[in-house]
C-alpha positions in Angstrom: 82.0 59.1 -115.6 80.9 61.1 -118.6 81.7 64.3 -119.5 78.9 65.9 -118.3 78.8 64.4 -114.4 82.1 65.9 -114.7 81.2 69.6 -115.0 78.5 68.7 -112.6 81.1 67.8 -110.1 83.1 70.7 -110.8 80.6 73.3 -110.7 79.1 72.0 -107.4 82.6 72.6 -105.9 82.6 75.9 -107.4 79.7 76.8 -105.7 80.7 75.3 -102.7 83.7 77.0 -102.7 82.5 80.4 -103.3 80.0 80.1 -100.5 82.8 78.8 -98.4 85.0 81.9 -99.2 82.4 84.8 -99.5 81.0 83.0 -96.4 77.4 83.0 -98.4 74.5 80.8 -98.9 75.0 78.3 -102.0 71.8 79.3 -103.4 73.5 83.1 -103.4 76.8 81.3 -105.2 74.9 79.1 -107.3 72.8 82.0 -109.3 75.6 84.1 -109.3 77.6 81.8 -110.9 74.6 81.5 -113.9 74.4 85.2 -113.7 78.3 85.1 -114.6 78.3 82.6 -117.5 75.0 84.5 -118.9 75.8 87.9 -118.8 79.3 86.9 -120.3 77.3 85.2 -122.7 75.2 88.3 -123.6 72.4 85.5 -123.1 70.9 88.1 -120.4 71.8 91.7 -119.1 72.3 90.9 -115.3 70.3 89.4 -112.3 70.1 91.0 -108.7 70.2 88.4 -106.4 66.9 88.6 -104.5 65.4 84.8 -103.1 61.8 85.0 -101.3 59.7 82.0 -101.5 56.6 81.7 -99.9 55.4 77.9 -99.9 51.8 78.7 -98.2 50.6 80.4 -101.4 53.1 78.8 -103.7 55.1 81.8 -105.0 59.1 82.1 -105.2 61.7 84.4 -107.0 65.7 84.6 -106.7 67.1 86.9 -108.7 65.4 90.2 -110.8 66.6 92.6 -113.6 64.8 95.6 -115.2 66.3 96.1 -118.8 66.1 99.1 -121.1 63.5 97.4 -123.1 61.2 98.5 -120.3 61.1 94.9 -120.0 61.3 92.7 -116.5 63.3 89.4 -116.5 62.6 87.2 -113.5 64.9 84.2 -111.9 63.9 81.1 -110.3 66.2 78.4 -109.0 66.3 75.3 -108.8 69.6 74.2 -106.3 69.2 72.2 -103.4 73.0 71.5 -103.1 72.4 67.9 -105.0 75.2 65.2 -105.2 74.3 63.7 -108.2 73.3 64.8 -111.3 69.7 64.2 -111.9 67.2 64.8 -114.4 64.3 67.7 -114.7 61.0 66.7 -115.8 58.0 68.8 -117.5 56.2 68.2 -114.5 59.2 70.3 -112.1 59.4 72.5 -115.1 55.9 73.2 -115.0 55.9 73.9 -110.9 58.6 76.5 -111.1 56.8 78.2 -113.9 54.0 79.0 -112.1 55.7 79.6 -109.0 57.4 82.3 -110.3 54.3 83.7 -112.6 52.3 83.5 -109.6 54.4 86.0 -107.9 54.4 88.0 -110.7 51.1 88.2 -110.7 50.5 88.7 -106.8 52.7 91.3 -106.9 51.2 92.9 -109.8 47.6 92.8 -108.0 48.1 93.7 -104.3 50.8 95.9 -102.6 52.3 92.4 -101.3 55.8 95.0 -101.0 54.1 96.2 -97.8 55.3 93.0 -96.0 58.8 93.5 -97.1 61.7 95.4 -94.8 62.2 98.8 -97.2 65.8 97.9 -97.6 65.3 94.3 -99.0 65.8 93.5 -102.8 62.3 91.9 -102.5 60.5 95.4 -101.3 62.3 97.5 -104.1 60.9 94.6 -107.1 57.6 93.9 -105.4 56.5 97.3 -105.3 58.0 98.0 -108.9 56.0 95.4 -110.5 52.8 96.9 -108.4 53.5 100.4 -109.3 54.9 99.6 -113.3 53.4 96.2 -114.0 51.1 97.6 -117.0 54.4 99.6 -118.1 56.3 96.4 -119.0 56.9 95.5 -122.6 57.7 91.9 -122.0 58.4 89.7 -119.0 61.4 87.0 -119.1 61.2 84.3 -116.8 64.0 82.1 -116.1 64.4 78.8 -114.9 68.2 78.1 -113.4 68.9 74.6 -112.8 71.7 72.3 -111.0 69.8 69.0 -112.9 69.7 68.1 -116.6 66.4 68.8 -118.4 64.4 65.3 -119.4 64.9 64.4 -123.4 61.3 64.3 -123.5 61.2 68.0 -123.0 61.2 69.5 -126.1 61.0 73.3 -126.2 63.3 75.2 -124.6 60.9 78.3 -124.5 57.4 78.3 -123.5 56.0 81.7 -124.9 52.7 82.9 -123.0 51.0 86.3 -121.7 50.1 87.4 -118.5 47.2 90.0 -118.4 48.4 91.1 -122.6 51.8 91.1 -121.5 53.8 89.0 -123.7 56.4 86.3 -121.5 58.8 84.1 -122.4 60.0 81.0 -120.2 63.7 80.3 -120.5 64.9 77.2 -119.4 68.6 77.1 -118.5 69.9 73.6 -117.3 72.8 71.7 -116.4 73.8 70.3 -120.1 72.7 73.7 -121.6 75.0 75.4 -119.4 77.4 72.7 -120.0 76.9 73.5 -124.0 77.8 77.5 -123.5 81.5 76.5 -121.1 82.0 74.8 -123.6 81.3 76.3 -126.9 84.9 78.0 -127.0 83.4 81.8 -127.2 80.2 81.2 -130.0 77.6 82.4 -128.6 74.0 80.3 -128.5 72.4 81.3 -132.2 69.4 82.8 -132.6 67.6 80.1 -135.3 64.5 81.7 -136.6 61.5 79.9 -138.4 60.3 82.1 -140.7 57.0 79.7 -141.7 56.2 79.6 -137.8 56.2 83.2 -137.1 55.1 84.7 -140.3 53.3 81.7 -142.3 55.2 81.2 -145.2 58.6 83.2 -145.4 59.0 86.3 -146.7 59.9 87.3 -150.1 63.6 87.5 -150.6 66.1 88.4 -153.8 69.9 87.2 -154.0 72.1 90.1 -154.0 75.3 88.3 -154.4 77.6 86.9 -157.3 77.6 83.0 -157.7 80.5 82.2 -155.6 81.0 79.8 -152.4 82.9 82.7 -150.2 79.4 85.2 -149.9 76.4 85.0 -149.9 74.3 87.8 -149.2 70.1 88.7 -149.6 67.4 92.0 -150.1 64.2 91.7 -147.9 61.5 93.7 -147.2 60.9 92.8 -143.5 56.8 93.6 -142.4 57.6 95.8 -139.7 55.4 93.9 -137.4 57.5 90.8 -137.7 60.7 93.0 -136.9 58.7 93.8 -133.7 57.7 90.2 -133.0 61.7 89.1 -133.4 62.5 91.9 -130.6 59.7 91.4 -128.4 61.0 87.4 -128.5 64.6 87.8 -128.3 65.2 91.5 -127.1 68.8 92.5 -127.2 70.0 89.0 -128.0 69.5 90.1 -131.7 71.9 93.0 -131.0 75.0 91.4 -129.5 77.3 91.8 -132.9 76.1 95.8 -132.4 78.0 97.4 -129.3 75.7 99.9 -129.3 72.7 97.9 -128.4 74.7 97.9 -125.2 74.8 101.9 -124.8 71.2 102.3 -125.7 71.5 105.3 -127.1 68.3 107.7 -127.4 69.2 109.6 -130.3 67.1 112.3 -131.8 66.3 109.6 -134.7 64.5 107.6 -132.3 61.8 110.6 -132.6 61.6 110.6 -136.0 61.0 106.7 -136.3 58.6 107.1 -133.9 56.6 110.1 -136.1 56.7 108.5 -138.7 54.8 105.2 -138.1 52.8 106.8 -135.8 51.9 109.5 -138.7 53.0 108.1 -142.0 53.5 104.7 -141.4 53.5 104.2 -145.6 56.3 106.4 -146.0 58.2 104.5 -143.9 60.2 102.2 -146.0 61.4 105.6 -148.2 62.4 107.4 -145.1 64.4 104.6 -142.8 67.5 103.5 -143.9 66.8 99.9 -143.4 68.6 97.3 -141.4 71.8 95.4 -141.7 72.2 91.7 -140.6 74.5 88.5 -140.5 73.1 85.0 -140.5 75.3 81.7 -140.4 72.9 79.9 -142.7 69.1 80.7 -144.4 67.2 78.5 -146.1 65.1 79.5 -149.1 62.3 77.8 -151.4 61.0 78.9 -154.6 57.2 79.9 -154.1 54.7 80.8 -157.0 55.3 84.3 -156.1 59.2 84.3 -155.9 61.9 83.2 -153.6 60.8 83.0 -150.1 63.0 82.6 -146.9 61.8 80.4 -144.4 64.5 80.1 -142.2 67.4 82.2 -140.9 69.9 80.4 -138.4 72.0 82.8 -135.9 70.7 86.2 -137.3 72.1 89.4 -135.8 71.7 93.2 -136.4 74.7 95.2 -136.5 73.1 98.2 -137.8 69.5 99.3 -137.2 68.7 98.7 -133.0 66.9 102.0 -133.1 64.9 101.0 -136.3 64.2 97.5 -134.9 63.6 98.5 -130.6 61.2 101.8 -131.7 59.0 99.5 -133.8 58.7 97.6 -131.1 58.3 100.1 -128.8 55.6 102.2 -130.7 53.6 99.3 -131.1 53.9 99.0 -127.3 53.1 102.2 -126.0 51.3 103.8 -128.9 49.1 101.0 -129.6 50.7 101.6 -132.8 49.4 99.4 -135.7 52.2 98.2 -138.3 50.2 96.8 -141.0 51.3 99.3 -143.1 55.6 99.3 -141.8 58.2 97.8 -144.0 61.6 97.7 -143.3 64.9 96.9 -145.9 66.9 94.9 -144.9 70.1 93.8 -146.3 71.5 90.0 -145.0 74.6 88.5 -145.3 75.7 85.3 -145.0 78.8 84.4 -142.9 80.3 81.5 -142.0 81.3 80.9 -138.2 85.3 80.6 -138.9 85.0 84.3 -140.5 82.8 86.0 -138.5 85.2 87.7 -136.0 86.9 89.1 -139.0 83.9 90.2 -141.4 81.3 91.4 -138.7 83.1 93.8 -137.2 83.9 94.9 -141.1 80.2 95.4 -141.5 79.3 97.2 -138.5 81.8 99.6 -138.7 81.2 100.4 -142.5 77.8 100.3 -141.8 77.5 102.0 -138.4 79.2 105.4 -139.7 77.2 107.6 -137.9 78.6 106.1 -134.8 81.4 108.7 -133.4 83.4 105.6 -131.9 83.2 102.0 -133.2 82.8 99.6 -131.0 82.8 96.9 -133.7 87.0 97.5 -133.3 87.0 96.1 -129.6 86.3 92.6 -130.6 87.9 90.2 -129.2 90.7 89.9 -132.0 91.8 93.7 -130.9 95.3 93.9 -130.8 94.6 95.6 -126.8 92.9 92.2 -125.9 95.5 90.1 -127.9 98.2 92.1 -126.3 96.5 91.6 -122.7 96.1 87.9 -123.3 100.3 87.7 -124.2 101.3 89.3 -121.2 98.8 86.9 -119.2 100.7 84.3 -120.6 104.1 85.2 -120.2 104.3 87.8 -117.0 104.6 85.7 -113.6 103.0 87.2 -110.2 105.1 87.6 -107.6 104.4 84.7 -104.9 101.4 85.8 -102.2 102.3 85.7 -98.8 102.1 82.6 -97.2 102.7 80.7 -100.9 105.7 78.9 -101.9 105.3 79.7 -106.0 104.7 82.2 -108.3 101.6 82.1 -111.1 99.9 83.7 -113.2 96.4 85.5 -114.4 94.4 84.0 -117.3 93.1 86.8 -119.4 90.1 85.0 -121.3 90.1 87.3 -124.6 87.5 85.1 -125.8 84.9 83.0 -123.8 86.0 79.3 -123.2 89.5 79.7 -123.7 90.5 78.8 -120.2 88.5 75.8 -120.7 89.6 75.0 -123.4 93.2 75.3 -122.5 92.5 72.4 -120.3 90.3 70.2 -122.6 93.3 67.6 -124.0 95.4 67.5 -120.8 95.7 64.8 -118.7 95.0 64.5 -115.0 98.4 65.2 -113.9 98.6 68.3 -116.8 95.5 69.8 -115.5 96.7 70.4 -112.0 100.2 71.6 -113.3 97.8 73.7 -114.8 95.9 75.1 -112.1 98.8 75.8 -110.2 100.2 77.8 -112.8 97.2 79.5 -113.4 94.6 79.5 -110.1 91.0 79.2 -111.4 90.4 82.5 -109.2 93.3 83.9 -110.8 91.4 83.9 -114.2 89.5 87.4 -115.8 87.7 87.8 -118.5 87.0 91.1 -120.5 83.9 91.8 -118.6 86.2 91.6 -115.7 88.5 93.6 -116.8 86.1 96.5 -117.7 84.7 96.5 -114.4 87.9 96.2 -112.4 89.2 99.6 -114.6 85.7 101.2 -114.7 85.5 101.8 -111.0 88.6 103.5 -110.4 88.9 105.4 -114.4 85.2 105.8 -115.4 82.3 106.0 -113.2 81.1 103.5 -110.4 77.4 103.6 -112.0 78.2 102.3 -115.5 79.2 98.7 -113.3 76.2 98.4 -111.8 74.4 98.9 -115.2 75.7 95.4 -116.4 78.7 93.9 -117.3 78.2 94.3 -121.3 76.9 97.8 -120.9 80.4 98.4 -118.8 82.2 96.8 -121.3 80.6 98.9 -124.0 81.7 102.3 -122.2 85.6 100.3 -121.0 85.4 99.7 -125.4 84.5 103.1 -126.1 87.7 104.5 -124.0 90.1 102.1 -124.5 89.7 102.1 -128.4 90.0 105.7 -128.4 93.3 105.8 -125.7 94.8 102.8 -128.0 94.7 104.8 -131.0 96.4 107.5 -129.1 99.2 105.3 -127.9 98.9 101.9 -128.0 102.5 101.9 -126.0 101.2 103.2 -123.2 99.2 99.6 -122.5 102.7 97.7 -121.7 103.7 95.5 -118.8 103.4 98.5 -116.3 99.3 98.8 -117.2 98.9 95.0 -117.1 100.3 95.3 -113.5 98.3 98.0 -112.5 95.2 96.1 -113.9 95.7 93.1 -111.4 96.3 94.8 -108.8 92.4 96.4 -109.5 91.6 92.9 -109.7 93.1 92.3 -106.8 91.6 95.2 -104.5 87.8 94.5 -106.1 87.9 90.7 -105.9 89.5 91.3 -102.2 86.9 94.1 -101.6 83.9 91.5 -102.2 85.1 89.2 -99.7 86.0 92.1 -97.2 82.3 93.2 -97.4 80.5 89.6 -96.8 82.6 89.5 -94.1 81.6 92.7 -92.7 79.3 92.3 -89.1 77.2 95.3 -90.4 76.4 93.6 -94.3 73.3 93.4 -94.5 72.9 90.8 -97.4 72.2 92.0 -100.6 73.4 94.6 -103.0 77.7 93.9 -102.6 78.3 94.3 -106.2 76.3 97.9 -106.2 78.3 98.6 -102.3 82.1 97.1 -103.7 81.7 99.5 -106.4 81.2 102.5 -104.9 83.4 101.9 -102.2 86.6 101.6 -104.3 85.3 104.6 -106.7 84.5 106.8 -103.5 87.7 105.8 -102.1 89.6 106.3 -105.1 87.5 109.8 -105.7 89.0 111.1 -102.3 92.6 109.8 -102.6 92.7 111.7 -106.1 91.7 114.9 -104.6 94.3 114.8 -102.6 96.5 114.3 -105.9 97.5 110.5 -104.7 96.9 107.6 -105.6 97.0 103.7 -104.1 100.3 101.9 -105.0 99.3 99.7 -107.4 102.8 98.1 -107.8 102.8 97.1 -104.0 99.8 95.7 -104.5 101.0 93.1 -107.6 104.2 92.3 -105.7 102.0 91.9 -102.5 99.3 89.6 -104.5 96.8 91.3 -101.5 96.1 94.0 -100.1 97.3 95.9 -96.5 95.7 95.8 -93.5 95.3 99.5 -94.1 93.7 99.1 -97.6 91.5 96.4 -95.8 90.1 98.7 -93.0 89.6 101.6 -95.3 87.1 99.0 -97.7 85.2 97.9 -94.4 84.9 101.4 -93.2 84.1 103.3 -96.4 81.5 100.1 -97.4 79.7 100.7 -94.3 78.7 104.4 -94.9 78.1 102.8 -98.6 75.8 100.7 -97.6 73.9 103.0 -95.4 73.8 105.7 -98.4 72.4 103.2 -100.9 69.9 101.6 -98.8 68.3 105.3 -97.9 67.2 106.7 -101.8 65.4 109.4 -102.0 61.7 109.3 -101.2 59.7 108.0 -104.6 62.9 105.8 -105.0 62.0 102.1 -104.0 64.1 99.9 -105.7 67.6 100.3 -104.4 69.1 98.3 -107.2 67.9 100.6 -109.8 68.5 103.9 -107.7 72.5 102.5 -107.7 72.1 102.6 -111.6 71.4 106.5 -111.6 73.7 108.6 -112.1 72.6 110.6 -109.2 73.4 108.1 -106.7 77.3 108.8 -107.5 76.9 112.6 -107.4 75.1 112.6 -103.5 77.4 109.8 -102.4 80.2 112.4 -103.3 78.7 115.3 -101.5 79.9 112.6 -98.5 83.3 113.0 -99.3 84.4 114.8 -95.8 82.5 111.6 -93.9 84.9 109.3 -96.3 87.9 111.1 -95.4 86.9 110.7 -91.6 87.2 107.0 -92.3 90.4 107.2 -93.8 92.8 106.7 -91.0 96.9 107.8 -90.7 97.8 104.5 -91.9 95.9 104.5 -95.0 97.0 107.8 -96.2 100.3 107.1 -95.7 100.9 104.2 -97.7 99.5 106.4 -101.1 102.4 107.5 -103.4 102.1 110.5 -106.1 99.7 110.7 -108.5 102.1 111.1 -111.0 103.3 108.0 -110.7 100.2 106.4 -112.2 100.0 106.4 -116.0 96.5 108.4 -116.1 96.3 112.4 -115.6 95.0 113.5 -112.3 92.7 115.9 -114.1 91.4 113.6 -116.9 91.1 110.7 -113.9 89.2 113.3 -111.6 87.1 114.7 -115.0 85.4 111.5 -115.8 84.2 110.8 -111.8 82.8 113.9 -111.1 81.0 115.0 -114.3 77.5 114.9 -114.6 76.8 112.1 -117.0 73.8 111.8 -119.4 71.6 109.2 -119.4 72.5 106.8 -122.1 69.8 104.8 -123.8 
């Protein structure tokens, strides 16, 4: 058995296993499990879980998300519980393509959403492509696969338009999935062909000294190419830049607009260009100078609002950039220094930036310090179990693989039983197991790198304050979170009255609402019961199901003019009405419950910084 049938094998019992446990469909478990890898990944921003097929007219979509790019990213999958690992051709390729386009397009040309319950993820996206579809910047569509794509299938991306809307066709299959578990954290590159996109390179000059260590070059990048790299690879060419994740809509963003609507000549004296890091370029001398024709794994770790308002403007303005060029400075790094020199030039280069999330990389002393106590702190032994283990904290992606890689059969199930495969977290985990409780229950539902940006922001702040303060007493407290949230998600797909659909948006805001009412009353949950437990109460337990159903019910009825539930739990008004409920929520929360809380000051947090964050009006980020 090869490698590869091996991770097949595996990740059909995960699926099977997590369908078995969350007592869900496998189709459910099996796009979830993509949306985990990929959003971990930063390879896409989220997917809402959303399957309607109909086979009469030949149309079929699973899973949705809207991004900030005013952009729509579309999920079709292809899972029929196989049990062996088989190949996918062009022509079953080709089939899902235009089953998914062709909803697209139905839905973009008839009110098909009238069919739909009002409550269904289906009604909220049909009816938001009918209402928006000539408001989208780009459409994503994405094939998810349980088979392994043919070797006679050569691009990975089939780039098209649908009515002068430009789509891209992302093919994610077995081995390529395979290829990202097993990458040990490196994300997939970005490898751009400069002669393919803009005929024959663009003009380049060497701005470094002749030595092996750096390497670094001065373009001027035609602001319409900058436009065509975004509208292709969106936020993919941010991922090194934290902020790309906030989406910030600073008062800049006017002025670049302004100015190439109004003086696009100026515009190369007025912007202050764009920073970038490549692994390797290549470069030919031309009759006209040094040309680069090819940059592999380029990111931009300064200028997102330069490079997403070009794109934009051209967009919605109907701007022409003929006239647009942008600076851009390019360094060259090498893959065994990146995690040490890109977060060097963002932060020297992102100075305008009141917090720096270039310091939360993964070589942060707060995630190396998380990943030692992982290590070295045993859990207390769950009821019912005869041994103690352990949480993995992943501090970068694939180390948990990785840790089992050279092992032998026997080693590997030592292993596992030291550290459960459901016992392991990752930093996107951890971000939204903290978030819900310390933060606000929308940021969650935004996505996990966007939560991750905001968990970054705070953290890196609270660990230059005291960095003590993040000792074996916090690590506790953040498992037990784990705990409660992963325990909450199986709580509510067990629940008579789930509905199906939308428990990540309902297990959020039933552990922030719950927590919101405990810290009024200047309590809090006992975490440390909760590690040395390894579960929760049956008090804990009924509060979850109780509170979750008056959750559900307030998500699934937005306001009028609000049709897409998914993106109403986004807002941050959604938070501030579900907490003009608090007297129902205390209703809910019987003798039992309130009993079991201990003092708020026994938790590590204020009460008044902890009750600051939930309840103040946020600001829409962008």
């Amino acid at each position: 058995m090869n490698t590869l049938e091996q991770f097949f094998a595996e990740f059909r019992q995960e699926i099977l296993a997590g369908a078995a446990a969350n007592k869900d469909f496998g189709l459910s478990e099996f796009v979830g499990l993509f949306d985990k890898e990929l959003t971990d990944a930063g390879a896409i921003e989220g997917v809402e879980y959303c399957h309607y097929r109909n086979s009469n007219i030949g149309i079929r979509v699973d899973g949705f998300w809207m991004n900030d790019d005013a952009g729509l990213d579309l999920f079709i999958a292809d899972f029929e519980n196989r049990t062996t690992l088989e190949t996918l051709t062009n022509t079953d390729v080709a089939l899902f393509l235009k089953r998914v386009s062709k909803f697209y397009s139905q839905c973009s040309k008839d009110p098909i959403y009238k069919e739909f319950d009002e409550t269904s993820p289906v009604y909220g996206l049909a009816r938001a492509i009918f209402e928006n579809h000539k408001n989208f910047g780009r459409i994503n569509l994405y094939l998810l696969s349980e088979r392994r794509l043919s070797d006679q299938f050569k691009n990975n991306e089939i780039s098209n338009q649908i009515a002068s809307i430009p789509i891209a066709f992302h093919i994610w299959d077995l081995s390529r999935l395979y290829r990202l578990r097993t990458s040990k954290g490196a994300k997939e590159p970005i490898n751009i062909d400069l002669v393919e996109m803009w005929g024959k390179g663009v003009l380049c000059l060497p701005a470094h000294l002749n030595t092996a260590d750096y390497h670094s070059f001065l373009l001027v990048m035609p602001g319409k190419l900058i436009a065509d790299l975004y509208a292709r690879y969106s936020s993919r060419l941010l991922e090194q830049n934290v902020r790309s994740f906030l989406q910030a809509r600073a008062a800049v963003n006017k002025g670049i607009r302004d100015t190439i609507l109004n003086d696009p000549k100026m515009f190369f004296a007025y912007n202050n260009g764009i920073t970038a890091t490549a692994a390797r370029v290549t470069v030919e001398n031309c009759e006209d100078g040094l040309r680069m024709t090819g940059i592999d794994d380029l990111q931009i770790v300064n200028g997102g609002q330069t490079t997403a308002s070009l794109f934009h403007t051209r967009r919605k303005d109907k701007a022409d950039l003929d006239s647009v060029f942008v600076q851009m400075k390019l360094s060259i790094v090498s893959q065994g220094l990146s995690e040490v020199v890109v977060p060097k030039i963002s932060e020297y280069a992102n100075t305008q930036n009141r917090v720096n999330a270039a310091d939360f990389f993964s070589n942060h002393s707060f995630h190396v310090r998380m990943e030692e106590m992982s290590r070295r702190m045993w859990a207390p032994a769950a009821d019912g179990a005869q041994r103690e283990t352990k949480w993995f904290y992943e501090r970068a992606r694939g180390q948990f693989a990785d840790a089992q890689a050279r092992l032998t059969a026997s080693e590997t199930r030592r292993f596992l039983a030291e550290y459960p495969k459901n016992q392991m977290f990752t930093k996107t985990d951890l971000a939204k197991f903290e978030n819900v409780w310390d933060e606000h229950p929308r940021f969650v539902n935004l996505g996990a790198q966007k939560n991750f940006a905001k968990y970054a922001e705070r953290i890196s702040e609270e660990w230059k304050e005291n960095s003590d303060r993040f000792a074996e007493d916090y690590y506790r407290r953040a498992i037990a979170r784990a705990i409660i949230f992963k325990r909450a998600e199986k709580i509510i797909s067990d629940q008579s009255w789930y509905a199906g659909g939308y428990r990540a948006n309902i297990v959020a805001y039933t552990i922030a609402m719950i927590g919101f009412c405990i810290a009024e009353r200047q309590r809090s949950l006992d975490f440390h019961k909760i590690w040395q437990r390894q579960g929760v109460d049956p008090f804990l337990y009924d509060a979850i199901s109780r509170v979750g159903r008056l959750v559900q019910d307030h998500i699934t009825s937005p306001p009028e003019r609000t049709s897409n539930i998914s993106e109403w739990a986004k807002r941050d008004a959604c938070w501030q009405r579900l907490m003009l409920r608090r007297p129902e929520v205390e209703r809910l929360l019987k003798s039992g419950f309130l009993a079991e809380l201990t003092p708020i000051s026994s938790v590590d947090r204020s009460p008044s910084q902890s009750r600051r964050r939930r309840t103040r009006s946020v600001e829409e980020d962008a």
